[in-house]
C-alpha positions as CSV (number, residue, x, y, z in Angstrom):
1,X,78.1,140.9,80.2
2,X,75.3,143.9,79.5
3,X,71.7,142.3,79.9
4,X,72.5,138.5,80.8
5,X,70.1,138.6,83.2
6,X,67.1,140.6,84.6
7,X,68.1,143.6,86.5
8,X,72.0,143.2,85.6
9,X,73.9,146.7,84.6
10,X,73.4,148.4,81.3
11,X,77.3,148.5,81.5
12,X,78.4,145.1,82.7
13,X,80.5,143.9,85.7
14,X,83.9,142.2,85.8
15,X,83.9,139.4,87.8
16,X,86.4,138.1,90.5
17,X,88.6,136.7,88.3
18,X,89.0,139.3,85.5
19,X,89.2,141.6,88.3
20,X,92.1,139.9,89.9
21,X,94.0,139.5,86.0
22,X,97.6,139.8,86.8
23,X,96.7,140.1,90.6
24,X,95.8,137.5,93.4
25,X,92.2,136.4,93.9
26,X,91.5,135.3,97.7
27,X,89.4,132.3,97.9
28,X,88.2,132.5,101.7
29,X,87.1,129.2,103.7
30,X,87.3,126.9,100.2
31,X,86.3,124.1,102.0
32,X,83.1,125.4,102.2
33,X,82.3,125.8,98.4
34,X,79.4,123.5,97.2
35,X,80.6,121.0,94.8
36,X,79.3,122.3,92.1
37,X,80.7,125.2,92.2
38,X,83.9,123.4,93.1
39,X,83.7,122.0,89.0
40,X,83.5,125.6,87.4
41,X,86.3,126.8,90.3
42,X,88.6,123.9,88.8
43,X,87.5,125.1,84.9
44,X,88.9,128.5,85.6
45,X,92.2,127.2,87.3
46,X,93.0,124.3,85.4
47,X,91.6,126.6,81.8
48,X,93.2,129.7,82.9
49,X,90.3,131.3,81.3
50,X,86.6,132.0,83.0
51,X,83.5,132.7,80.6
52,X,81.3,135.9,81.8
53,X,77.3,135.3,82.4
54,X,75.5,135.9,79.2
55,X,79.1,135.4,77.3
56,X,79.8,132.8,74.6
57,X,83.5,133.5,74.4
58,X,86.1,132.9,77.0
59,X,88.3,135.5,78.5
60,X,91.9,134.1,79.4
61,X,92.6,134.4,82.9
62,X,96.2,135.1,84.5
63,X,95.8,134.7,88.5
64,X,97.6,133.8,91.6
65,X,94.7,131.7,93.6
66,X,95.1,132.0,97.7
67,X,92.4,129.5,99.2
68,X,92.6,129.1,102.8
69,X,90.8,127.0,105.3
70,X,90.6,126.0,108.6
71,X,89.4,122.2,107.6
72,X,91.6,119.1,106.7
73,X,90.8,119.2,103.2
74,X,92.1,115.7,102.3
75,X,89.7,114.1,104.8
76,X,86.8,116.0,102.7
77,X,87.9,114.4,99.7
78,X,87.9,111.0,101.3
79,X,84.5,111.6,102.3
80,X,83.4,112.8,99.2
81,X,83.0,116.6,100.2
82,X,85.4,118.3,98.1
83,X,86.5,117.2,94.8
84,X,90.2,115.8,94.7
85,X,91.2,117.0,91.5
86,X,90.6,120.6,92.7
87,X,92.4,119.6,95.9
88,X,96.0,119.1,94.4
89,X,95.4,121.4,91.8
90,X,94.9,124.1,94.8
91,X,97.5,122.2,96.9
92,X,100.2,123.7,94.9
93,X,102.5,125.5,97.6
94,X,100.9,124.7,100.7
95,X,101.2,127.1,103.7
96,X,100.7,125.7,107.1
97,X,99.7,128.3,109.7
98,X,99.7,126.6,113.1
99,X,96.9,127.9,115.9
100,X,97.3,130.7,117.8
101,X,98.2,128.6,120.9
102,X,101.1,127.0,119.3
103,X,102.3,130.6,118.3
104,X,101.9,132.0,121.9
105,X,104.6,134.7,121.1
106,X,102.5,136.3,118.5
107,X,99.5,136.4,120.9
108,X,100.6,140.1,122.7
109,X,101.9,141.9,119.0
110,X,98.0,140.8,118.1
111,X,96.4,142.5,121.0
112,X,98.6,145.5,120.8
113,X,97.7,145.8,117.2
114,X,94.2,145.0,117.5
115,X,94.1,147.3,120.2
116,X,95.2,150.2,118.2
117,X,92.8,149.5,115.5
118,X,89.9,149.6,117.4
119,X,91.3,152.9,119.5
120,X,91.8,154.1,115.7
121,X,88.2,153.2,114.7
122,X,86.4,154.3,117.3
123,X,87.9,157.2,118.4
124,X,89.6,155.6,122.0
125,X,92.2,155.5,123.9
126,X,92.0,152.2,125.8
127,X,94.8,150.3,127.0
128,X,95.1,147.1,129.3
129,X,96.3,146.5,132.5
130,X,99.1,144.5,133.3
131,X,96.2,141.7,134.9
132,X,94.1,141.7,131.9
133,X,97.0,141.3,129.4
134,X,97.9,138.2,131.9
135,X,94.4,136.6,131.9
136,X,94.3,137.0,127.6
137,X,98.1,135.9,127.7
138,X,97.1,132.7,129.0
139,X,93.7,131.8,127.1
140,X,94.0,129.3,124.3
141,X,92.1,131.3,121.8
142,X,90.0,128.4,120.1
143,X,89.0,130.5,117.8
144,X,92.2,131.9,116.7
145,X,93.2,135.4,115.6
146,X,89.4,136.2,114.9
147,X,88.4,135.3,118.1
148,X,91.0,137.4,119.0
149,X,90.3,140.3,116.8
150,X,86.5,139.9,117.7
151,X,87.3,139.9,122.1
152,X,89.3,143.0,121.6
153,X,86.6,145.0,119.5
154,X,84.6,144.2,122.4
155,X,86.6,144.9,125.2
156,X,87.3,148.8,123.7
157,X,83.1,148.9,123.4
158,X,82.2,147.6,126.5
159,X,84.5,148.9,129.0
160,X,83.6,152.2,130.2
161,X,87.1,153.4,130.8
162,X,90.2,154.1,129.1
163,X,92.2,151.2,131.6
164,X,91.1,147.7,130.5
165,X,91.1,145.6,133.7
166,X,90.5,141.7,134.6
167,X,87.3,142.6,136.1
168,X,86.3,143.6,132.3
169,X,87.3,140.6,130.7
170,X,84.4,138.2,130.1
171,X,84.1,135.0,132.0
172,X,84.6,132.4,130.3
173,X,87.9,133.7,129.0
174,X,89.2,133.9,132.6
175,X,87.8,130.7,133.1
176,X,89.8,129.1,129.9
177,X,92.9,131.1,130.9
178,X,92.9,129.4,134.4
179,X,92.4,125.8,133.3
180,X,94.8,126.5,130.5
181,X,97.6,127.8,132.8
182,X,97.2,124.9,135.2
183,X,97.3,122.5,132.2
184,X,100.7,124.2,131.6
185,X,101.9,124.1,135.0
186,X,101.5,120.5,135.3
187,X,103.0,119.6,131.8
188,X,106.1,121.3,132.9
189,X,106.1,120.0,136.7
190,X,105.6,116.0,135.0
């Protein structure tokens, strides 16, 4: 609200959840939330209603709550890291997105689309070559589409011309890609 605190606007600001009224509020990496933040997180969910800094009266809420996270969040709660009552009360339609390297058919549409962001963003016109898209075809990505997201931004930087190559690719990718495709080779030879 106007003046709850020193330096706040002379106007106010709506907070995440009023912003979101009627809408979707994205909850990023919940697993990380301290815990007690995790308490006034379940309020809001469980109330349907948040109250503003500096407000005595509570505004009703009316939000869809997405809350991803890379982290087995039951194990938290047996180890005391998240607080189980938030847990089901998030765990209401659970979405399981496997890892990249079980969904290696989505793995080329990300890199073409990536690809065209980052032309888009900074001004390029890169493309790969049929060896790079081979060595990034067979890398596990460990780090899933960011890591993905993250090796293509820096492949459209770094390499000087508009044809991506293998010899631009860094290291340890090529690396990973090898060991990766021999893994593969033997699993389907045994």
């Amino acid at each position: 609200v106007p003046g709850a605190f020193t330096g706040s606007r002379s106007d106010g600001k709506r907070g995440l959840f009023e912003a979101a009224q009627k809408g979707t509020i994205f909850l990023d990496e919940i697993s990380e939330l301290p815990l007690n933040l995790q308490v006034k997180l379940l309020r809001a969910i469980q109330e349907r209603e948040i109250t503003p800094v500096g407000a005595v009266q509570a505004i009703p809420t009316d939000d869809r709550v997405v809350s991803p996270t890379n982290k087995a969040l039951m194990t938290l709660v047996k180890q005391g890291k998240f607080r189980e009552d938030l847990y089901y009360r998030l765990n209401v339609v659970p979405i399981n997105v496997p890892p990249l390297r079980d969904r290696p058919e989505d793995i080329l549409p990300l890199i073409q689309s990536n690809l065209a962001r980052c032309n888009d963003n900074l001004r390029e016109d890169k493309v790969f070559s049929a060896d790079a898209l081979a060595v990034l075809l067979k890398y596990p990505w460990p780090g899933n589409i960011r890591e993905l997201q993250n090796i293509i931004e820096r492949l459209t930087i770094t390499t000087n011309d508009n044809m991506i190559t293998e010899d631009n690719i860094p290291i340890f990718i090529k690396q990973e890609a090898e060991t990766n495709a021999n893994i593969n080779v033997g699993l389907s030879l045994s």
